[in-house]
C-alpha positions as CSV (number, residue, x, y, z in Angstrom):
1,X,21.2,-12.8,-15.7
2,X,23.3,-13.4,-18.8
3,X,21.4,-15.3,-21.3
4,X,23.3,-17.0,-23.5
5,X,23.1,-16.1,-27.1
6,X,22.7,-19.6,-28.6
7,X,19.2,-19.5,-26.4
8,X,18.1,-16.5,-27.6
9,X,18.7,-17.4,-31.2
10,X,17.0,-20.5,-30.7
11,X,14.1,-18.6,-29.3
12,X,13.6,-15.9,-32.0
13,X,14.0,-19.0,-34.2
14,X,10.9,-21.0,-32.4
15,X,8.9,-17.5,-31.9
16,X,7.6,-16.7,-35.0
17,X,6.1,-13.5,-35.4
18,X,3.3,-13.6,-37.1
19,X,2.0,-16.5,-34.5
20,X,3.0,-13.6,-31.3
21,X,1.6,-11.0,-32.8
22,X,-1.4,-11.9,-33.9
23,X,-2.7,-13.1,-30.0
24,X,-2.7,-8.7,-29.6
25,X,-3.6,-7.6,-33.3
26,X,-6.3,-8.1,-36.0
27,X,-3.6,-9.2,-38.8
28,X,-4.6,-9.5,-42.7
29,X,-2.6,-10.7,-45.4
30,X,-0.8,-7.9,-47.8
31,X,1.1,-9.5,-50.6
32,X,3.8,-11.2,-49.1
33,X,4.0,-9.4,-45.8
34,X,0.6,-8.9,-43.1
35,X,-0.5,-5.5,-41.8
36,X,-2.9,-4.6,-38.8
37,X,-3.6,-1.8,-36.5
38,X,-0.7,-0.4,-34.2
39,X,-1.3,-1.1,-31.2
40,X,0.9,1.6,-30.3
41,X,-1.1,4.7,-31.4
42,X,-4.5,5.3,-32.8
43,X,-5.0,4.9,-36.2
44,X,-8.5,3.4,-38.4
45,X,-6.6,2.7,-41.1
46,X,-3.8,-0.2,-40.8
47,X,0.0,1.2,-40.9
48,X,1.3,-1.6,-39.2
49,X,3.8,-4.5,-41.6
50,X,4.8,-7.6,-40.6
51,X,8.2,-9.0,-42.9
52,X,8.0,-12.9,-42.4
53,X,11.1,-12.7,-44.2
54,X,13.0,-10.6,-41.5
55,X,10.9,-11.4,-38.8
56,X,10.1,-8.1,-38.0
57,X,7.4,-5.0,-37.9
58,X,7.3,-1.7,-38.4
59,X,4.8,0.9,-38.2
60,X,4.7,3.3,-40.8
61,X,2.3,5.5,-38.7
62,X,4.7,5.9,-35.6
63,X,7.8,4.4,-36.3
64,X,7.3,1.8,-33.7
65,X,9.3,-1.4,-34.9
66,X,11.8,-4.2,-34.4
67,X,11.8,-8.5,-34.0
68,X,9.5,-10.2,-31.6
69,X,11.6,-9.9,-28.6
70,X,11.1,-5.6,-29.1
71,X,7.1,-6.4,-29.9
72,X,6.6,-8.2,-26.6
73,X,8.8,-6.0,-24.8
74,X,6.4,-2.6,-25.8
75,X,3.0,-4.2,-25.7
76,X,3.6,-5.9,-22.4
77,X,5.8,-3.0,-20.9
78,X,8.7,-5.4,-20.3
79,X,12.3,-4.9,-19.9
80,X,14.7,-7.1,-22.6
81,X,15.6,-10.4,-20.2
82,X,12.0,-10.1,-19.2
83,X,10.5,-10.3,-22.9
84,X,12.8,-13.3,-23.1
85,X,11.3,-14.9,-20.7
86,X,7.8,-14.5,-21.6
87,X,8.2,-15.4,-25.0
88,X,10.2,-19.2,-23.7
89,X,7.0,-19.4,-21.3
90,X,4.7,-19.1,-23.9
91,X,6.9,-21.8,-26.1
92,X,7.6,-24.2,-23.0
93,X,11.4,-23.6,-23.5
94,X,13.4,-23.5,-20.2
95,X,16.0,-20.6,-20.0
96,X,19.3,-21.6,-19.2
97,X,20.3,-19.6,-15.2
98,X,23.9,-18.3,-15.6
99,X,24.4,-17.2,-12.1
100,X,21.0,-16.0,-10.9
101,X,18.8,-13.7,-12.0
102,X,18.8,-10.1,-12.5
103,X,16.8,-8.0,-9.4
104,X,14.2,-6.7,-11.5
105,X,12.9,-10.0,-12.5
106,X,12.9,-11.4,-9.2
107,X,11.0,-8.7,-7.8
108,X,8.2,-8.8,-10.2
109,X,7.9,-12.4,-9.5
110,X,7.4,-12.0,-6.2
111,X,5.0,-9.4,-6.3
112,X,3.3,-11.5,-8.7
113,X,3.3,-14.2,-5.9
114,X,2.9,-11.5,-2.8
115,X,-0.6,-10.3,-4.9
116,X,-1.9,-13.6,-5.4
117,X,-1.4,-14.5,-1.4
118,X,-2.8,-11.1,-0.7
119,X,-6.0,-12.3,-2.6
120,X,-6.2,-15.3,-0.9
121,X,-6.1,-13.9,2.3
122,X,-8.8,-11.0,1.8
123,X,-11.3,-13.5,-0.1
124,X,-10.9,-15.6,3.4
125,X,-11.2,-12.9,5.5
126,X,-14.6,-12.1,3.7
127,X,-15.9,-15.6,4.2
128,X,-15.1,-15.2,8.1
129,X,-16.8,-13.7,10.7
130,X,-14.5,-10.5,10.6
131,X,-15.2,-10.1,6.5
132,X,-19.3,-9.3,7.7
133,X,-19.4,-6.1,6.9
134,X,-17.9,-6.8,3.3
135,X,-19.9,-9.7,2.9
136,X,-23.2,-7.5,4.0
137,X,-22.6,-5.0,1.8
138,X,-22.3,-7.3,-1.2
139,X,-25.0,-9.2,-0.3
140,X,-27.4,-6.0,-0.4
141,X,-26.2,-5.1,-4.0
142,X,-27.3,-8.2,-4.4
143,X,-24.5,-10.1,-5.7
144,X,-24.6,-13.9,-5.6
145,X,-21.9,-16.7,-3.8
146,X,-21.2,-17.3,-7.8
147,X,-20.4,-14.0,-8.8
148,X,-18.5,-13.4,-5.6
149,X,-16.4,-16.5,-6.3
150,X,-15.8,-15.4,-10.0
151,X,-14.5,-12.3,-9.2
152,X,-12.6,-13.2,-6.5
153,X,-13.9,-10.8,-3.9
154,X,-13.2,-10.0,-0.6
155,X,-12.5,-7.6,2.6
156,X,-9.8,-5.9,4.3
157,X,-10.4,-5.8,8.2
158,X,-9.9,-3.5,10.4
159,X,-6.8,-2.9,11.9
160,X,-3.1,-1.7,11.0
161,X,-1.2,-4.5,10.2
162,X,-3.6,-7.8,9.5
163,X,-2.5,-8.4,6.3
164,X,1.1,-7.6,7.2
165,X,1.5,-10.4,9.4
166,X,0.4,-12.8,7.0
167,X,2.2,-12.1,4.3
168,X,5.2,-12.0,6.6
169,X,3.9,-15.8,7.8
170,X,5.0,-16.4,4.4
171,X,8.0,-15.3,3.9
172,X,7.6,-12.1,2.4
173,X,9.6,-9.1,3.1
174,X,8.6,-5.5,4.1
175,X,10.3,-4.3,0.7
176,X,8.4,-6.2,-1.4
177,X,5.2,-5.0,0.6
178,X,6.2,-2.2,-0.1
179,X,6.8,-2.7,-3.5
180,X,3.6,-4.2,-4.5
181,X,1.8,-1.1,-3.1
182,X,-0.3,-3.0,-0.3
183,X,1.3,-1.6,2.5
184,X,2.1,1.8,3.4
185,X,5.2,3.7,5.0
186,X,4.3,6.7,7.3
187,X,7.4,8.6,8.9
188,X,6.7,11.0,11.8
189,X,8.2,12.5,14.6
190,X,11.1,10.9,13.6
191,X,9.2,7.3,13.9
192,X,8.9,5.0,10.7
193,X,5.8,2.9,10.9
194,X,4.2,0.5,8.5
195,X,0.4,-0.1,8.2
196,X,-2.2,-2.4,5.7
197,X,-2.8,0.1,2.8
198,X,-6.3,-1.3,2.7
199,X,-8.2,-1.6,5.7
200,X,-12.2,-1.8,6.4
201,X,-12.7,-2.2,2.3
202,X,-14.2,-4.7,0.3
203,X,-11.3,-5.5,-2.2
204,X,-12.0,-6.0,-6.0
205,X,-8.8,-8.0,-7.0
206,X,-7.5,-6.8,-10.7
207,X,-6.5,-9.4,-13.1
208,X,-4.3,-9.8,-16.4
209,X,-4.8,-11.2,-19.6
210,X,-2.4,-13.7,-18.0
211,X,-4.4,-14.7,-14.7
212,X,-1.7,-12.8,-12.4
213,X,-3.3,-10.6,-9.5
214,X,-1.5,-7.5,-10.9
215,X,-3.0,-5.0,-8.3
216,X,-6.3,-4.1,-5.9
217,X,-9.4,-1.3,-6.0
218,X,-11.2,-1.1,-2.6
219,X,-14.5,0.2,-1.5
220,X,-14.1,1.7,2.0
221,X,-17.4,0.4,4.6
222,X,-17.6,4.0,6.3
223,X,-18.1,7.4,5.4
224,X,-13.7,7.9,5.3
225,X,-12.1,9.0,2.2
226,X,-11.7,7.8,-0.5
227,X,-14.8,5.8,-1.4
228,X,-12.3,4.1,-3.7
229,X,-8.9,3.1,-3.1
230,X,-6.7,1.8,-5.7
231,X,-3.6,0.4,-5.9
232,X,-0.5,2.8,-7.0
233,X,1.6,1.9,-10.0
234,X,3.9,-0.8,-9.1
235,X,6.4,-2.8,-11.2
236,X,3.6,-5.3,-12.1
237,X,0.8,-3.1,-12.6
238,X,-0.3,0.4,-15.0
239,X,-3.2,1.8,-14.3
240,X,-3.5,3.4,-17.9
241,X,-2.3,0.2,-19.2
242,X,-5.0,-2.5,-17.8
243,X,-8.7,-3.0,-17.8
244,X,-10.8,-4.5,-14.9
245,X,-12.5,-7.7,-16.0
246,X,-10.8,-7.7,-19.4
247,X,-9.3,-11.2,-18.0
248,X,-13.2,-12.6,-18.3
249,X,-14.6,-10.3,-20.9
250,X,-12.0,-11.4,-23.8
251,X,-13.5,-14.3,-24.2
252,X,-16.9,-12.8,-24.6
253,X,-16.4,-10.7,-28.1
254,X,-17.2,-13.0,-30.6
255,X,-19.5,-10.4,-31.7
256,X,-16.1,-7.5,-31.7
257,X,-18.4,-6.0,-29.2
258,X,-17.2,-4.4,-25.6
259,X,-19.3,-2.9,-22.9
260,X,-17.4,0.0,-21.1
261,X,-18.6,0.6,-17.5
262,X,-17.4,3.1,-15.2
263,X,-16.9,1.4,-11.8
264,X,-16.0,-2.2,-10.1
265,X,-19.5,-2.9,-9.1
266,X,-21.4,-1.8,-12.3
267,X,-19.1,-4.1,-14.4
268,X,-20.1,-6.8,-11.6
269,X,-23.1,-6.1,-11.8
270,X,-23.5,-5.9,-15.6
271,X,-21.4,-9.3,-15.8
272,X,-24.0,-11.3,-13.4
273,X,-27.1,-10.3,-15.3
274,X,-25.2,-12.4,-17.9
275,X,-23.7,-9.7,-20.4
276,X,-20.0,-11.2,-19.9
277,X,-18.6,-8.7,-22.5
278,X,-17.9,-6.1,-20.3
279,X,-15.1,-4.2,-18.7
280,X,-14.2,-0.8,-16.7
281,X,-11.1,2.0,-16.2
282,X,-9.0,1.8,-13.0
283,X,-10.3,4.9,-10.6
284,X,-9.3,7.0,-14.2
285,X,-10.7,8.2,-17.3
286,X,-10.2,6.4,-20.1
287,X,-6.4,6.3,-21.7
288,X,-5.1,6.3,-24.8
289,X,-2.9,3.1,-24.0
290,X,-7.0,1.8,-22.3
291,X,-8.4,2.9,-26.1
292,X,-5.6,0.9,-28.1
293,X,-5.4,-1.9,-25.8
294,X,-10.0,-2.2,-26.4
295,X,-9.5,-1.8,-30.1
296,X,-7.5,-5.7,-29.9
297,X,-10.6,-7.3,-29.0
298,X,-13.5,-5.1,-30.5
299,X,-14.6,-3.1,-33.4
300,X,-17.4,-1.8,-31.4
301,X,-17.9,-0.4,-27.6
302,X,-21.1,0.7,-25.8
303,X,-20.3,3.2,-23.4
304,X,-22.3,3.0,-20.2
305,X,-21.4,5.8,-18.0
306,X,-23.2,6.8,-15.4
307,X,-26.1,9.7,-16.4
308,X,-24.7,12.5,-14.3
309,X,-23.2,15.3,-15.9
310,X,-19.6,13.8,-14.8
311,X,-20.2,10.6,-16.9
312,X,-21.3,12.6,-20.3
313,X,-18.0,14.0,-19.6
314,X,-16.6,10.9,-19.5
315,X,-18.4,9.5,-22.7
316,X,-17.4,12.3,-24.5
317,X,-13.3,11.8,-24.2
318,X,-14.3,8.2,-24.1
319,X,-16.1,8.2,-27.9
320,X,-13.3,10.5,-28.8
321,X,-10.0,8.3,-27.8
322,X,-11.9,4.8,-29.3
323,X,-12.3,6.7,-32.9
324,X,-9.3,7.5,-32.7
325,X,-8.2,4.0,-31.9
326,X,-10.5,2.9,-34.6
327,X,-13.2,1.8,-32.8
328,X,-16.9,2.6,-33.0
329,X,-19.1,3.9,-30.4
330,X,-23.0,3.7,-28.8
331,X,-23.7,5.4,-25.9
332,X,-26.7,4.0,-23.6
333,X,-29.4,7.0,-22.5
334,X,-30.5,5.7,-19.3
335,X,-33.7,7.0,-17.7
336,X,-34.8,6.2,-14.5
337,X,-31.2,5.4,-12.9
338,X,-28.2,6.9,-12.1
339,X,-25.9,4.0,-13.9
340,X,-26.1,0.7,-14.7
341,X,-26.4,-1.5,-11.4
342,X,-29.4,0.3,-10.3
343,X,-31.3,0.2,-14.1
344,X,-30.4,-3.6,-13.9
345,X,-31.5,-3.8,-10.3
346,X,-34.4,-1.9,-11.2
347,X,-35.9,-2.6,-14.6
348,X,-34.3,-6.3,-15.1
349,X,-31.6,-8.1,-17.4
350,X,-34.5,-7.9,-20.3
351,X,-34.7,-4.4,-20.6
352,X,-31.3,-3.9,-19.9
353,X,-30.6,-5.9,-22.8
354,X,-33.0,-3.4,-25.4
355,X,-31.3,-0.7,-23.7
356,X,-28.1,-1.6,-25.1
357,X,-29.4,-2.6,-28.7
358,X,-30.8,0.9,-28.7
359,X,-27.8,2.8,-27.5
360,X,-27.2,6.1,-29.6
361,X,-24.2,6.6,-31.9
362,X,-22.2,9.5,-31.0
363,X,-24.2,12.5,-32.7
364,X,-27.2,11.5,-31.0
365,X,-25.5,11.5,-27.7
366,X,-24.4,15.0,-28.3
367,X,-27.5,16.5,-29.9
368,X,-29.5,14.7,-27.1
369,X,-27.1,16.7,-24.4
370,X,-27.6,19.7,-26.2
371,X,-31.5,19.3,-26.5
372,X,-31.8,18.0,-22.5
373,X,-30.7,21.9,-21.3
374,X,-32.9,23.7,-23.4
375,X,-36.4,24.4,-23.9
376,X,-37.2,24.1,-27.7
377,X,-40.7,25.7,-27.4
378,X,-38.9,28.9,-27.4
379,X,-37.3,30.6,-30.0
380,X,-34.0,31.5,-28.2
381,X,-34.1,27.3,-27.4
382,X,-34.2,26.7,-30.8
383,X,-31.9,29.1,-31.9
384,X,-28.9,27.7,-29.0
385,X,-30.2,23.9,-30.6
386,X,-29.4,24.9,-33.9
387,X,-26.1,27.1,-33.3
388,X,-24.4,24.1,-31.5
389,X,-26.0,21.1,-33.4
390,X,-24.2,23.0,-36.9
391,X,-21.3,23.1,-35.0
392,X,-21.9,19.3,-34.2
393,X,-22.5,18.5,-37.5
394,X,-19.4,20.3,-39.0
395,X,-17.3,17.7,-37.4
396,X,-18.4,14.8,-39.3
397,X,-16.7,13.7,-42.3
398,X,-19.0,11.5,-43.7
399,X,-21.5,14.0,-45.8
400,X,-24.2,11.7,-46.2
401,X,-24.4,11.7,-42.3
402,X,-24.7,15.4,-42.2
403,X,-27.3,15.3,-44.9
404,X,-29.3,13.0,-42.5
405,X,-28.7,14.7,-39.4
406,X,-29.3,18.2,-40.7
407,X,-32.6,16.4,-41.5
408,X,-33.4,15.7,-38.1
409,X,-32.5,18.7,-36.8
410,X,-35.0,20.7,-39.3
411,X,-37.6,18.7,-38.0
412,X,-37.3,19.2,-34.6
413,X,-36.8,23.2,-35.3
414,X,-38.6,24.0,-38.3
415,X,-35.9,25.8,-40.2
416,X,-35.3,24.2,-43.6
417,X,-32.2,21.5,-43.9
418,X,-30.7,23.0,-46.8
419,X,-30.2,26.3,-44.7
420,X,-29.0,23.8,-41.9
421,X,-26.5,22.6,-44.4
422,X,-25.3,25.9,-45.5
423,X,-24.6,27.0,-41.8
424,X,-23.0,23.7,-41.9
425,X,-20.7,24.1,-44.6
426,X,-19.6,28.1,-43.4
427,X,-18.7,26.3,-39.9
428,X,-16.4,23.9,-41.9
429,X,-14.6,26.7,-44.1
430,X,-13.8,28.4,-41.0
431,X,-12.2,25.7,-39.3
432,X,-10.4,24.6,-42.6
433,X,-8.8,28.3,-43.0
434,X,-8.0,28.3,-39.6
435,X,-6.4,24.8,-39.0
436,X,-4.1,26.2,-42.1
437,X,-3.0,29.3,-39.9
438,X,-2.7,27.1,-37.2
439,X,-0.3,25.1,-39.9
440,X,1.4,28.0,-41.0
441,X,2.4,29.3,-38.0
442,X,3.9,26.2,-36.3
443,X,5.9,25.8,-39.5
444,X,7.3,29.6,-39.4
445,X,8.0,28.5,-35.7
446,X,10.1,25.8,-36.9
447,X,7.7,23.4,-34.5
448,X,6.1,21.5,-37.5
449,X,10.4,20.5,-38.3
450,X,11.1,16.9,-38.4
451,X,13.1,15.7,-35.2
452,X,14.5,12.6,-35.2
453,X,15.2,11.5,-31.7
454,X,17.1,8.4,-32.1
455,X,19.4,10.3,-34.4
456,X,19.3,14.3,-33.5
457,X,23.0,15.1,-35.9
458,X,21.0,13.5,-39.2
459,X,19.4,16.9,-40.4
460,X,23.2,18.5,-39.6
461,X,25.0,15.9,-41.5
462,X,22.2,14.5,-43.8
463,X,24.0,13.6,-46.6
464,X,26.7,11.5,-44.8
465,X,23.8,10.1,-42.8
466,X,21.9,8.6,-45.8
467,X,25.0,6.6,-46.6
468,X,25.5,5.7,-43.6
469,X,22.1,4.2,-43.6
470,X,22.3,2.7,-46.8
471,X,25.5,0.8,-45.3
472,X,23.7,-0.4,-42.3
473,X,20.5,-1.7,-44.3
474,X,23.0,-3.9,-46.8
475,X,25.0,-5.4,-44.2
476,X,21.6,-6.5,-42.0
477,X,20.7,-8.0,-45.4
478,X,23.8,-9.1,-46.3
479,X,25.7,-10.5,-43.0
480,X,28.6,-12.4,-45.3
481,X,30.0,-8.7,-46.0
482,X,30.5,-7.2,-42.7
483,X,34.1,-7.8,-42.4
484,X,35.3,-6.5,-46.2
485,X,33.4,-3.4,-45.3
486,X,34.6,-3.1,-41.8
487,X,38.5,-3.4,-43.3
488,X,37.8,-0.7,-46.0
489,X,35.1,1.5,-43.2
490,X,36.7,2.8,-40.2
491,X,33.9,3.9,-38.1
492,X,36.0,7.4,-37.0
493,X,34.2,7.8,-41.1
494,X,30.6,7.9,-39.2
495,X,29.3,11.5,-38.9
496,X,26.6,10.4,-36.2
497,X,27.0,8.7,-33.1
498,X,24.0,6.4,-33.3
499,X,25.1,5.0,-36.9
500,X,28.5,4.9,-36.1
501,X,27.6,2.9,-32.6
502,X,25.1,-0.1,-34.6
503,X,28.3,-0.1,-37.1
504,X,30.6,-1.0,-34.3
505,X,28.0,-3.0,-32.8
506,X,27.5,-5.2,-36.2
507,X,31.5,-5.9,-36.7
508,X,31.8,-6.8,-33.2
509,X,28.7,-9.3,-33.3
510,X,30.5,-10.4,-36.8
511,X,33.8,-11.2,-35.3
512,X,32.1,-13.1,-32.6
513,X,31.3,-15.2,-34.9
514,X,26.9,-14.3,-35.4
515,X,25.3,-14.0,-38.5
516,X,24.2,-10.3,-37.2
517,X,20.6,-9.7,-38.3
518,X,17.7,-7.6,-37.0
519,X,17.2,-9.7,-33.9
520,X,21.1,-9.3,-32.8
521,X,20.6,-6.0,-32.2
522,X,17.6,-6.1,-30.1
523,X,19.7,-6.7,-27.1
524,X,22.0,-3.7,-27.6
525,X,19.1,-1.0,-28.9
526,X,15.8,0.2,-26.9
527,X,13.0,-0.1,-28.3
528,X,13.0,3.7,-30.1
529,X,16.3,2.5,-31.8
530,X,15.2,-0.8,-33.1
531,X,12.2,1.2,-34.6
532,X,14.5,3.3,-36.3
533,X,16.7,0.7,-38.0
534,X,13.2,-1.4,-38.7
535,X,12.0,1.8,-40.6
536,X,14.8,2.0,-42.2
537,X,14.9,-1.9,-43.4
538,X,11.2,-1.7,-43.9
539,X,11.3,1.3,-46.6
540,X,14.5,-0.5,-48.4
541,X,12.5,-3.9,-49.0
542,X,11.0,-2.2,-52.4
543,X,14.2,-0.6,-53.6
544,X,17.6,-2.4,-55.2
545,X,20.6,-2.3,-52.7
546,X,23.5,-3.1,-54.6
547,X,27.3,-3.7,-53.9
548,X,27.8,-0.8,-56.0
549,X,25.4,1.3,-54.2
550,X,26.8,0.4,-51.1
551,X,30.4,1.0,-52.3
552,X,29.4,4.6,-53.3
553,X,28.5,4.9,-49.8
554,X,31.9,3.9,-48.5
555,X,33.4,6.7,-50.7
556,X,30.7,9.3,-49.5
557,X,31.8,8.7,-46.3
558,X,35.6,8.7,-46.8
559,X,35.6,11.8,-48.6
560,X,33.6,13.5,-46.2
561,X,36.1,12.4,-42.9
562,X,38.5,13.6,-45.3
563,X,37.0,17.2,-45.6
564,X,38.3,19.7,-43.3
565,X,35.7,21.4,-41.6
566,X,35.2,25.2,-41.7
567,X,37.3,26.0,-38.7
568,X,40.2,23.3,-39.5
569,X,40.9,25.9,-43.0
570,X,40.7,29.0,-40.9
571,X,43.3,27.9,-38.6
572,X,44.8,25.9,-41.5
573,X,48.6,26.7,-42.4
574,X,49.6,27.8,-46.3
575,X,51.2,23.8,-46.3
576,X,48.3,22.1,-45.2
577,X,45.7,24.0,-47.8
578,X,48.1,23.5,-50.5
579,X,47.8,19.8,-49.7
580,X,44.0,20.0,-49.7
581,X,43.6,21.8,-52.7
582,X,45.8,19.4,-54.7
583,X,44.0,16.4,-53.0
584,X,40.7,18.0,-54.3
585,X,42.1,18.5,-57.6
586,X,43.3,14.7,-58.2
587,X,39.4,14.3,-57.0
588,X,38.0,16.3,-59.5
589,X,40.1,14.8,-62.3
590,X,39.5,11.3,-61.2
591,X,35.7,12.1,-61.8
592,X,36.0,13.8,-65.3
C-alpha cells in the first residue's frame, strides 16, 4: 500500500513524540530535551534523549534511535506501513487506500480477527456440555464464574477438526489457520492432513496491551504430552516479547510494583484472591525483551516461583535480567506449598498477603539456598556457608550492604565480620585482576574493536567518513541547502556506500519538492540506520555546524575522489604522475 507522503507528514506532524513515547517509558525532563530508560536494552541509569525540536530519540547506551514512526516500529515489532497505521489509530486519522493493502498487513488483521473468533468459540465450548471436563477441572482449582469470565477461559474438545470447521463457517481460510498457529499440518505417506492444534485442553487465551487475542496456552485434561501447549510464534504474537495478564495487571501498579508468577493458573489464581498486579512468562524463562518490557510499568517485582529447585533456578536468571533492566527484586520463601495456588488455597489471601510484604531481597534468597543444603552445626557446614556467602557478598557493589550482610553471616557462624570482610575483599581483587585479563585479551584479539554495522568501510576510510557525516548532519538541519551542495557534491565523492546512499536519498527527496528532515528518511532506512543518523544528529546538537565547516567538508571529500589510490600509481604511466604531482603542488601552494 502506497501511502501518500502528504499523510505521513501530517501524521508525524499530529504524533508528537514526547506524548507516544511516554505511554512505554518513565520520561523526566533534561534541560530542554527528556530522557528515560531504553526500553531497548537494560540499563539503571537513563541513556535514552528525546529532541522535541527534531522530534526524535536516541539512545546513547545502544544506539537505538530515529522519529516516532521508527519508535513504534521497534517497541511494537512492526514493519514501516504497519507503524503508520498504528500511530493514525491511536490519533483517529483515516489512512488514505491507494490500491489495497500490502499482504502483510492484511494477514495480521485477520489473524487478529481468526484469534478473537477462536476465543469465542473455545469459551462456548466450555460453557457447553462438551467443555465438562474443562469446566470440572477449573471448578476444582476452585476458580469462580467471575474469574473465568475475566480471563476469558475455555476448552478445546476432543476431536480433529472442531475448531476447523468453525472458523471455516466464517470465512477463514486454511492459510490463515495456519498462520495463526491454531491448526496443524501433518504430511505422511504422501497424505497432507490438517488437525485442531489444541484439542482436550482448557485454553488460557493471551492478550495485549491493546485487547487483541494475540495467541493461546493450553492445559491438556489427560496424562498426554505436553501438560502445556502454547501457541508458536506467529506474525501477531512473540513469546519473548509478551506477558500473560499484563493486559489486566497494568492498571494495577500504582504502587511501580509487579508480581511475577510462573504459570497460567498461579497468576489466576493470584489475581482472584484480589492481588491484580500480577503477571507470568509464556511456557519460557524469563527474557530480556520480558525484563525491559516489566521495567515500563514497575520499579519493583516479587518473584514468586514455585519452591522446587527448578523455580530458584528460575529466580535467579529472573533477579538477574530485572537488575539489569533496572528493576528491583523480592523473592517470596514459601513453606508449606509447592507455589503459589496451593499457599493461597491453603493458608488464605491474608497470609498470602504478609508473605509478599516479607519477601527477601536477592542476597537473602541466595544465602537462604546456600544455608537450606547444609548442616551448620558442623564445622565443614559452616565452612561451605562461609566460602560461598563471601563469594555472594563480593558481588555486591553497595559496601554498606556487604558490611551488613557480612554481619549476619558472623552471627550465624561465629567467625568475626571483619575476617568475613577481608575474605570479601580478596574475592573482589581476584575478579577485578581477572576481568582485566579477560579485557586484555579480547583487545589483543581485536574482539573488543569497534564495529559499526550500518557503516562497516568507516574505520577504512575514516577521515572521508567524518565529513561525510558532518555533510549529512547540516543538510538534515539545514534543508534550504541541499541543492547548492548537491551541484558542487557529486555523490561518486562518497567513500561509503551508506553515506553516499542517504546523500542520494536527501537530493532526491529535495527535488521532489520535501523539506527532507529526520522523519523523511524513516521510510527509506531500517531501524539500525535511522539509529545511526539519530546518533549522529544527537551528538551534533552541542557543537557549532557552520557553512564553513560544512564547505571544508566538501573539499575533504573532493580531494580525496581526486587521490589515486595505491594501485592507480603503480600501474600509473610517467604522463599521468607528472600530472598528479603538479596537481599536488598547486595544492600545496594554494595552502601556504
Amino acid at each position: 500500500m502506497a501511502i501518500p507522503n502528504s499523510f505521513i507528514m501530517q501524521l508525524r506532524q499530529t504524533a508528537d513524540i514526547e506524548d507516544v513515547m511516554s505511554s512505554y517509558c518513565s520520561i523526566t525532563r533534561a534541560g530542554r530535551n527528556q530522557k528515560c530508560l531504553c526500553p531497548f536494552h537494560s540499563e539503571k541509569t537513563p541513556s535514552m534523549v528525546i529532541y522535541p525540536d527534531t522530534q526524535s530519540f536516541y539512545c546513547f547506551g545502544c544506539g537505538a534511535g530515529g522519529d516516532v514512526i521508527t519508535f513504534i516500529m521497534k517497541i511494537e515489532n512492526l514493519d514501516y506501513p504497519e507503524a503508520i497505521r498504528f500511530l493514525a489509530r491511536r490519533y483517529n486519522m483515516a489512512v488514505p487506500d491507494e490500491g489495497g493493502e500490502d499482504r502483510a498487513y492484511q494477514m495480521r488483521t485477520r489473524i487478529y480477527a481468526l484469534n478473537r473468533e477462536a476465543a469465542r468459540f473455545f469459551h462456548a465450548c466450555l460453557l457447553s456440555p462438551a467443555g465438562k471436563p474443562g469446566l470440572d477441572y477449573l471448578t476444582n482449582r476452585q476458580l469462580t464464574e467471575k474469574t473465568i469470565k475475566t480471563y476469558g477461559l475455555g476448552f478445546a474438545p476432543q476431536g480433529w477438526d472442531h475448531l476447523i470447521s468453525h472458523l471455516r463457517s466464517k470465512g477463514f481460510t486454511m492459510d490463515e489457520m495456519i498462520a495463526a498457529a491454531v491448526v496443524a499440518r501433518s504430511d505422511r505417506n504422501g497424505r497432507v492432513r490438517f488437525y485442531d492444534q489444541f484439542r482436550n485442553r482448557v485454553m488460557f487465551p493471551i492478550i495485549d496491551l491493546r485487547g487483541n487475542v494475540i495467541a493461546f496456552g493450553g492445559r491438556v485434561m489427560d496424562d498426554s504430552k505436553p501438560k502445556y501447549l502454547n501457541s508458536a510464534d506467529t506474525p501477531v504474537f512473540k513469546k519473548s516479547r509478551n506477558l500473560f495478564s499484563l493486559n489486566l495487571a497494568k492498571t494495577q501498579v500504582a504502587a511501580r510494583t509487579l508480581i511475577l508468577a510462573e504459570g497460567y493458573m498461579d497468576v489466576i489464581s493470584i489475581y482472584q484472591a484480589g492481588f491484580h498486579n500480577v503477571v507470568a512468562t509464556l511456557g519460557t524463562a524469563l527474557t530480556e525483551e520480558q525484563a525491559r518490557l516489566i521495567a515500563q510499568y514497575a520499579e519493583q517485582v516479587i518473584i514468586s516461583y514455585d519452591s522446587d529447585v527448578a523455580g530458584q533456578r528460575a529466580s535467579e536468571r529472573a533477579i538477574t535480567l530485572l537488575s539489569q533492566a533496572g528493576v528491583a527484586t523480592r523473592v517470596l520463601a514459601m513453606e508449606g506449598a509447592k507455589d503459589p495456588d496451593e499457599y493461597i488455597k491453603k493458608f488464605g489471601a491474608t497470609r498470602f498477603k504478609l508473605l509478599l510484604e516479607g519477601a527477601n531481597n536477592p542476597m537473602e534468597f541466595e544465602l537462604l539456598k546456600i544455608k537450606q543444603t547444609l548442616d551448620l552445626s558442623t564445622d565443614d557446614g559452616k565452612l561451605t556457608y562461609l566460602r560461598h556467602g563471601v563469594a555472594a557478598l563480593a558481588k555486591l557493589k553497595n559496601p554498606l550492604e556487604r558490611e551488613v550482610y557480612a554481619g549476619k553471616l558472623a552471627e550465624e557462624t561465629g567467625v568475626s565480620k571483619a575476617a568475613i570482610l577481608d575474605q570479601v575483599g580478596g574475592v573482589m581483587k581476584r575478579e577485578q585482576r581477572a576481568a582485566k585479563k579477560r579485557e586484555w585479551n579480547e583487545i589483543q584479539s581485536g574482539r573488543a574493536l569497534y564495529q559499526d554495522r550500518v557503516n562497516p568501510q568507516r574505520a577504512s576510510n575514516l577521515k572521508a567518513a567524518m565529513a561525510e557525516e558532518g555533510i549529512l548532519v547540516y543538510l538534515l538541519r539545514n534543508p534550504d541547502v541541499v541543492e547548492p551542495v548537491a551541484a558542487r557534491l557529486s555523490p561518486d565523492c562518497f567513500a561509503t556506500d551508506f553515506n553516499r546512499r542517504v546523500f542520494t536519498y536527501i537530493v532526491a527527496k529535495t527535488k521532489e519538492g520535501l523539506t527532507v528532515d529526520l522523519s523523511v528518511l524513516a521510510g527509506e532506512l531500517n531501524p539500525q540506520e535511522m539509529g545511526k543518523i539519530s546518533g549522529l544528529l544527537a551528538k551534533s546538537h552541542e557543537l557549532d555546524n557552520t557553512k564553513q565547516q560544512m564547505l571544508d567538508y566538501i573539499k575533504v571529500l573532493t580531494e580525496l575522489h581526486d587521490k589515486p589510490k595505491p594501485d592507480e600509481l603503480a600501474n600509473a604511466g610517467d604522463a599521468e604522475l607528472a600530472s598528479y604531482y603538479e596537481k599536488l603542488k598547486k595544492q600545496k601552494s594554494g595552502r601556504s
